[in-house]
C-alpha positions in Angstrom: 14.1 12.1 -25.2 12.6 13.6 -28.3 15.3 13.1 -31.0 14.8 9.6 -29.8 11.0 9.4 -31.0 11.3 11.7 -33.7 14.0 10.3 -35.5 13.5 11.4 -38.7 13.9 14.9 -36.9 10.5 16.2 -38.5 9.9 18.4 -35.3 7.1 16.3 -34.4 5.9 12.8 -33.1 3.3 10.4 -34.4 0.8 8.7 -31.8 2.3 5.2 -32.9 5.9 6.3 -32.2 4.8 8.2 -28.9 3.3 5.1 -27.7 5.8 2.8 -28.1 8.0 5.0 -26.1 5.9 6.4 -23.2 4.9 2.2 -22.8 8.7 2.2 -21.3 7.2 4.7 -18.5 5.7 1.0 -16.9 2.5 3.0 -16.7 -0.8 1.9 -17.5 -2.8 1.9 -21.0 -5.4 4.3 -19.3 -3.2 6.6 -17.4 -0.8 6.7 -20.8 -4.2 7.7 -22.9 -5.4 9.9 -20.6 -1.9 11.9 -20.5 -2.2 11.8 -24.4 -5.6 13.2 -24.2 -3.9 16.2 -22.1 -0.7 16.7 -24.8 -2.9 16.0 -28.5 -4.8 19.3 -27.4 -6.3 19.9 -30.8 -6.6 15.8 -31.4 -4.9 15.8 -34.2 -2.8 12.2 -33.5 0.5 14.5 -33.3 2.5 15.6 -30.8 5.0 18.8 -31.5 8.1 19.1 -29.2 6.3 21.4 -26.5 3.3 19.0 -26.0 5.5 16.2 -26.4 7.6 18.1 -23.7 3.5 18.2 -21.8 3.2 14.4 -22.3 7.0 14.2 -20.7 5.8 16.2 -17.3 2.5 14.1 -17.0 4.6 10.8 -17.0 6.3 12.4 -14.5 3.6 13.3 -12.3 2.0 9.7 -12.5 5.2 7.9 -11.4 5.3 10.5 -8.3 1.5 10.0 -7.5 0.4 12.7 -8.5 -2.2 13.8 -10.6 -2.9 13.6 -14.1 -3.9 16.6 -15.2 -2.8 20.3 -16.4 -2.9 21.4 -12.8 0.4 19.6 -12.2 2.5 20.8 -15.0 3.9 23.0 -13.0 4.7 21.2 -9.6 8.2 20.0 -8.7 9.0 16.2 -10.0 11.7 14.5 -11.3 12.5 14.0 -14.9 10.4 10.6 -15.7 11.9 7.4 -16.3 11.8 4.8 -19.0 13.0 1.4 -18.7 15.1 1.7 -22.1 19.1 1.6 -22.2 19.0 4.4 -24.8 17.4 6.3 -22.4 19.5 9.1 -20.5 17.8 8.3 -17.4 17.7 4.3 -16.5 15.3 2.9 -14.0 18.2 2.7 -11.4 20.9 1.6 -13.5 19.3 -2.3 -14.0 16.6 -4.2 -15.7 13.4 -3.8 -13.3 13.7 -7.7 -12.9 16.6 -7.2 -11.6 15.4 -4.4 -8.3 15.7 -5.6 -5.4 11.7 -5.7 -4.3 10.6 -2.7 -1.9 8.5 -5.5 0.2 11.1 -6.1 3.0 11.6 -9.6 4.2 10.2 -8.7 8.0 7.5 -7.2 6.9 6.1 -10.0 4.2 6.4 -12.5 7.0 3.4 -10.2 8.9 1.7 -9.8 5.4 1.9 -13.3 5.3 0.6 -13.9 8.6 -2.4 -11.6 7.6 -3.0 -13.5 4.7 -3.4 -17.1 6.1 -5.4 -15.9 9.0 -8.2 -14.6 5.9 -8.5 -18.7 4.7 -6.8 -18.4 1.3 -8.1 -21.0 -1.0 -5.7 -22.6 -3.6 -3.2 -20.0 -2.3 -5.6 -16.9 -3.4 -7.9 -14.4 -1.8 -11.0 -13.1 -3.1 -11.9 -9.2 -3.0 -14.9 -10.4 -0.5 -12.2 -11.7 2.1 -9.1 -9.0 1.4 -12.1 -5.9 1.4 -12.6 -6.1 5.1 -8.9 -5.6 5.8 -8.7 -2.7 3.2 -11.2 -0.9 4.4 -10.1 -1.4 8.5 -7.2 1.1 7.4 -9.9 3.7 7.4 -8.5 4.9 4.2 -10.6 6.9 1.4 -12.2 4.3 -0.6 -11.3 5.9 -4.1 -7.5 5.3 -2.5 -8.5 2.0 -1.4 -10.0 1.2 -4.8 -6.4 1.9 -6.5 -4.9 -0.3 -4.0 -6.8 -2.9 -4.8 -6.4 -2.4 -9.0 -2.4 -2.0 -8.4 -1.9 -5.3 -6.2 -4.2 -7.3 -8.6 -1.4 -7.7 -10.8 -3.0 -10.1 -13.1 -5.9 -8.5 -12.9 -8.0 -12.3 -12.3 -9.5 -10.4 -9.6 -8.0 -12.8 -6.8 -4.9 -11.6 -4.6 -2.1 -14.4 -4.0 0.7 -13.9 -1.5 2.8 -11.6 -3.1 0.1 -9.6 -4.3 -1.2 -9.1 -1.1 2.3 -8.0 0.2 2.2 -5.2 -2.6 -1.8 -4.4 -1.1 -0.7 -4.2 2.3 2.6 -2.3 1.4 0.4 0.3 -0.4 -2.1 0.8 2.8 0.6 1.2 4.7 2.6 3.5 2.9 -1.0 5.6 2.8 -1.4 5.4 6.0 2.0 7.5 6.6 0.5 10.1 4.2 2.6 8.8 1.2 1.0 9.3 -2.3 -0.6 6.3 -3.4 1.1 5.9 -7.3 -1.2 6.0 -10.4 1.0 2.8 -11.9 2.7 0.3 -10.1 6.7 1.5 -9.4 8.8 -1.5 -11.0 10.2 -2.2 -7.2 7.0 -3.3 -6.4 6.4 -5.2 -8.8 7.0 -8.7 -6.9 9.6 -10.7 -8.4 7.6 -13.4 -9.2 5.4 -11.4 -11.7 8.3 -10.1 -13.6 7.9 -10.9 -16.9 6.5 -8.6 -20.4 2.9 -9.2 -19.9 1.7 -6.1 -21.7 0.7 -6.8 -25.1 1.0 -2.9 -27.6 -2.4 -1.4 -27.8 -4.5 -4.5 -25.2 -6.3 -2.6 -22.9 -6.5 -5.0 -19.5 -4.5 -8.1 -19.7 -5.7 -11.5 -19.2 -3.4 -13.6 -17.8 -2.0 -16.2 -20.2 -1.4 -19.3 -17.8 -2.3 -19.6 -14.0 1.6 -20.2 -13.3 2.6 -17.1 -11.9 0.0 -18.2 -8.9 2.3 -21.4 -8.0 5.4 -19.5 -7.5 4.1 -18.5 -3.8 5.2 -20.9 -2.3 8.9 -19.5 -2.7 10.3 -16.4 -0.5 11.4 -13.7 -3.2 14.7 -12.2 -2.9 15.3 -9.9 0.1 14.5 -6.1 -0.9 17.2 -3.1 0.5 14.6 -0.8 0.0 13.6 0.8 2.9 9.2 1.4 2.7 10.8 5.3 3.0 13.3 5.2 0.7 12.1 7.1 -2.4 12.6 4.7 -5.7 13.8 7.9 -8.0 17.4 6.8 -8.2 
């Protein structure tokens, strides 16, 4: 990965370069800043090729759900992945639009069940109504918080259906013990929010048009992945 960034093969790596790259990680401007925070140790806007290598290991540990901080440098992960054909590791071999989604079909119909019975209105759930489900699961509330910010996927503070397949997915992944992640996996991503939303260097995104909300109505494709089946191919 680094004589990708450091092309000029200077032996190190400006913040502008580093950002563009790590951005392919699919995680999210504050988990990306804060693993920059960890790797610029003396804040100096540059990153060698050992704390580049630091930066590396962090991205690692936020796609596995675990924690971003030294601590975890020296836990067991696999190598991080970047959604870039140049990369040597692809996200699975295909475009992230193109992943099957980890909601299965069986299990979005109860979702879906689960979200009519809370009165939806205009096809959307508020955090007042979806709240009272989150927090029947008993779960931790700082884990219930991070459900909540990775299934509001336009961030418009309203869950639609698909949203609230990826909120109820994540509760009951928890629920079996299974790490909650810091970003969103790209197979959970539901198909209808697959687009490039994430403008360089915006810090939350506003959503442009209100169009991803119609696309409801329509079943996305069926997802192969198993809720157990880990998505580090």
């Amino acid at each position: 990965f680094f004589p990708q960034v450091d092309s000029a093969n200077a032996g190190r790596v400006l913040a502008s370069d580093a950002a563009v790259f790590l951005k392919k990680s699919g995680l999210t401007d504050l988990v990306l800043g804060k693993i920059w925070d960890l790797a610029d140790t003396d804040g100096k806007g540059i990153l060698n090729k050992q704390e580049f290598f630091v930066a590396l290991r962090l991205v690692a540990c936020a796609q596995n759900g675990l924690d971003v901080s030294l601590s975890s440098l020296n836990l067991p992960v696999p190598p991080p992945r970047f959604t870039d054909t140049s990369s040597p590791l692809l996200l699975s071999g295909t475009a992230s639009s193109d992943l099957p989604w980890a909601v299965k079909l069986e299990d979005k119909a109860k979702y879906d069940v689960i979200f009519d019975s809370l009165n939806p209105v205009n096809g959307l759930l508020s955090g007042d109504k979806v709240k009272p489900v989150l927090l029947n699961s008993k779960l931790p509330v700082d884990i219930l918080g991070r459900v909540w910010e990775l299934s509001d996927i336009d961030r418009d503070g309203m869950l639609d259906r698909d949203e609230f397949a990826v909120a109820m997915f994540l509760v009951y992944c928890a629920l079996e013990k299974e790490p909650v992640p810091m970003s969103l996996p790209a197979a959970l991503v539901p198909p209808s929010k697959r687009k490039p939303l994430s403008v360089p260097g915006s810090m939350p995104l506003i959503p442009s048009s209100t169009s991803t909300k119609e696309s409801h109505q329509s079943l996305p494709p069926v997802g192969i992945l198993a809720a157990k089946t880990p998505l580090t191919q």
